[in-house]
C-alpha positions, -999 to 999 in steps of 0.1 A, spaced: 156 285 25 136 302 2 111 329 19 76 321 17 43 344 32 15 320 28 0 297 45 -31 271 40 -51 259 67 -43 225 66 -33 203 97 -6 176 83 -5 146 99 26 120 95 32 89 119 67 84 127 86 57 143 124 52 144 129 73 114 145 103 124 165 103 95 137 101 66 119 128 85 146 153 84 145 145 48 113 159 48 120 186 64 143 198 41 114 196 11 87 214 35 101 251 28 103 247 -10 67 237 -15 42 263 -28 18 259 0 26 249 31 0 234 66 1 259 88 -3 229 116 19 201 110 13 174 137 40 146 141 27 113 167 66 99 171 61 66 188 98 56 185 111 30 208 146 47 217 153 82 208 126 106 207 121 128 177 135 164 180 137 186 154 167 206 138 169 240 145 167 253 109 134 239 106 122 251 140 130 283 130 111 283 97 84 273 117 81 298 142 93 323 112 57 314 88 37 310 118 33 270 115 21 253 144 44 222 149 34 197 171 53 166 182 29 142 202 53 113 217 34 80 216 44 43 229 50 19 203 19 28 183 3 13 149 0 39 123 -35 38 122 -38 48 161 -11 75 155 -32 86 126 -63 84 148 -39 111 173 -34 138 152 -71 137 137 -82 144 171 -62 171 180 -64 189 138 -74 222 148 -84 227 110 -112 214 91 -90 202 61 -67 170 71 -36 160 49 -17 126 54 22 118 47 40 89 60 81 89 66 88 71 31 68 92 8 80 127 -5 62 149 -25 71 178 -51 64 212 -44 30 212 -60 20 186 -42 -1 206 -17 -12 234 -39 -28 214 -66 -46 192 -48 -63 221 -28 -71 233 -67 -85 197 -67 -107 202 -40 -118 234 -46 -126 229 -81 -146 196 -78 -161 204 -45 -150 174 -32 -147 160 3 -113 148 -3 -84 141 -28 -68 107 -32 -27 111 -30 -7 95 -56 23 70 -47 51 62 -80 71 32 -63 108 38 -70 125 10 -81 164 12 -96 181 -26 -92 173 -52 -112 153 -73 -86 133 -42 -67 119 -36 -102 110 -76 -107 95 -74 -71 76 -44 -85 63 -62 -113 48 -83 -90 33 -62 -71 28 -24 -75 35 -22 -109 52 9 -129 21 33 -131 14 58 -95 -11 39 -74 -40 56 -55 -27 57 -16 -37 76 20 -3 90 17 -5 121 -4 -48 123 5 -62 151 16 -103 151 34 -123 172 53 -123 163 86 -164 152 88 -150 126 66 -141 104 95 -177 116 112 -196 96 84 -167 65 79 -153 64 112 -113 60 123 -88 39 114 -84 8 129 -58 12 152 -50 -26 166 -31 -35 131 6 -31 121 -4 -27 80 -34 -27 59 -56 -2 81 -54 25 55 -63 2 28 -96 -7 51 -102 31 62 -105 40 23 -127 13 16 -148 20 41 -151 58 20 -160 40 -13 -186 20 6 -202 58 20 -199 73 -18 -176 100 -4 -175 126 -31 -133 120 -35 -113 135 -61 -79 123 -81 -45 140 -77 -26 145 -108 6 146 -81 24 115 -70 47 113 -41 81 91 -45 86 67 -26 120 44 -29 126 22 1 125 -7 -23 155 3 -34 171 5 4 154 -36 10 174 -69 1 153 -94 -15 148 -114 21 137 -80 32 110 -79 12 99 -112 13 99 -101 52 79 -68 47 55 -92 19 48 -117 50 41 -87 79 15 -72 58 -2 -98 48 -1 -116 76 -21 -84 94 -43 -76 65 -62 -112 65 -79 -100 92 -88 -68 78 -129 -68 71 -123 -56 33 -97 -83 27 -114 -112 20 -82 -138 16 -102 -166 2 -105 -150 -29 -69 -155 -35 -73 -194 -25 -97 -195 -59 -68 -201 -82 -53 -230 -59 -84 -244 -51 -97 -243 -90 -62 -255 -95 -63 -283 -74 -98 -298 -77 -85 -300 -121 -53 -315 -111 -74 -342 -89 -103 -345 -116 -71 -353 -140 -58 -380 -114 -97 -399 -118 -102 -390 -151 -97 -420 -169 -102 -442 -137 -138 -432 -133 -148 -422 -168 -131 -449 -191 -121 -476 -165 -86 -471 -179 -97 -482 -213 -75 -465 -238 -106 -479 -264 -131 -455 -248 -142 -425 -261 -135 -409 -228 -99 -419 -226 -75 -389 -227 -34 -404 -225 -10 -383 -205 -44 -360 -189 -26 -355 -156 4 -339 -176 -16 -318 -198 -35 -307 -165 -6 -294 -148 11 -277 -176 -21 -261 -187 -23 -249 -149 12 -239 -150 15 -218 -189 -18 -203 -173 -1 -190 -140 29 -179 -158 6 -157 -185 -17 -143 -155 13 -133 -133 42 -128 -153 24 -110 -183 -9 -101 -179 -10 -89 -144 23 -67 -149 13 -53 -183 -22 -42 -163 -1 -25 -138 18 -2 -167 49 -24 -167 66 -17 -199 61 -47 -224 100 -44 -234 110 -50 -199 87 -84 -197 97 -99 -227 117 -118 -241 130 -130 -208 121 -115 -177 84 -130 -174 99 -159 -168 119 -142 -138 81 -124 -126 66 -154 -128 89 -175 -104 88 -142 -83 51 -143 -81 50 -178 -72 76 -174 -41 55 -143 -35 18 -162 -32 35 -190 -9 49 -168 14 10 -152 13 -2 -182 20 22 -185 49 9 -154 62 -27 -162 62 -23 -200 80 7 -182 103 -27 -148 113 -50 -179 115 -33 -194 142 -12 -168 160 -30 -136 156 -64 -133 178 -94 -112 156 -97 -88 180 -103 -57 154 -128 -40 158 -140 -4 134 -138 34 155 
């Protein structure tokens, strides 16, 4: 390991459950950046084996003078592990990582630079979602898209943040990030970009039924989240379906099934649903994925086709998730 003599107070704060593995891999990055938390505060709520650091790293530790604190949780939501190590941050700066997201070395130093040159109460992190096969980079298509995404992971704030938007919600498996920075666009928090990214590339280690299962856990938590509103994704079925059912009537009501009247269209309920279905297929498999920086080369002259049928298996098993959190899942979240 490479010898380093500085320090920044910053208290880093990473939830951790059952991942033993991608921590160490962490680890191993830590020592190589060019500014390193001199608190680094890990809430391990693992179900079996308890998180113990390797040696090498303890040392390095104890050799810079980081304070490295392990806080052993039962089974907890990220957002109530979060909620831990914000309360016991003994600095006033607060910087986030979760188990699947690595940074470079600069990640830390620049976005300090950030902060201090903007003034800013915080810095948003970057995410780049890895994606080598051929159906983890149609999933991302669909989803994330090619271009780093703002994320908590990677974000840095100063701890009166949280004083003026509150905690994280800590009663939900997924979304509670996505509701916490909300919640700081709502307060006009004076927030800074990164120009880092962190990596992440566990959709590279997930067959396709595993991310259909990872798609239906979060969304079946988020619906319940206050800034997800899930009707607005019902607009497009409901527009959808009201013109397929005006197409049905059409000539019934309007031209008595006269094919002499004016208001007699042949074949409307076919035109109707392939109107509805060249529609879909432009929103989600070009549109949408050319928004989201995906290379116009790798959408055409085939694979839109392939997004397309991906996005439509992905907003059924979204609309699983929000009849399946209806029924099953009681609203019991409340903000911190």
């Amino acid at each position: 390991m490479q010898s380093i003599n500085r320090t920044s107070n910053v208290s880093l704060i990473i939830p951790a459950q059952d991942a033993e593995a991608k921590l160490f891999k962490l680890f191993k990055l830590i020592p190589e950046w060019d500014a390193i938390p001199n608190e680094i505060i890990i809430i391990d709520s693992s179900k079996n084996l308890k998180l113990k650091p390797p040696e090498d790293f303890k040392l390095f530790t104890k050799k810079i003078k980081i304070k490295l604190l392990i806080i052993y949780g039962d089974n907890l939501y990220p957002g109530h592990a979060r909620n831990i190590g914000i309360t016991n941050a003994t600095n006033s700066l607060l910087a986030f990582l979760d188990t699947s997201t690595y940074p470079n070395k600069e990640w830390l130093s620049q976005n300090l630079k950030i902060l201090e040159k903007h003034n800013s109460d915080g810095v948003w992190g970057l995410t780049y979602y890895s994606a080598n096969s051929y159906s983890s980079k149609i999933f991302r298509a669909c989803t994330y898209g090619d271009k780093p995404i703002i994320t908590l992971p990677g974000s840095i704030f100063e701890k009166s943040v949280f004083y003026k938007c509150g905690y994280f919600i800590e009663s939900v498996r997924a979304g509670e990030d996505g509701d916490w920075m909300s919640r700081v666009s709502l307060q006009n928090i004076n927030m800074s970009n990164s120009t880092q990214y962190l990596n992440y590339n566990e959709l590279n280690n997930l067959s396709l039924l595993e991310l259909f299962k990872k798609y239906f856990t979060y969304n079946t938590f988020v619906s319940k989240l206050p800034f997800f509103r899930a009707h607005k994704d019902f607009y497009y079925y409901a527009i959808s379906f009201i013109a397929v059912l005006i197409a049905f009537n059409w000539n019934m009501i309007l031209a008595s099934w006269d094919e002499e009247s004016i208001f007699y269209i042949p074949n409307i309920t076919k035109i109707s649903v392939l109107v509805i279905l060249v529609l879909y297929i432009y929103l989600r498999g070009v549109m949408l994925p050319k928004k989201k920086g995906v290379n116009i080369k790798f959408i055409f002259p085939i694979n839109f086709i392939f997004i397309s049928i991906f996005s439509g298996l992905l907003d059924i098993i979204k609309a699983m998730a929000f009849i399946y959190s209806k029924f099953t899942i009681e609203n019991n979240i409340e903000d911190h």
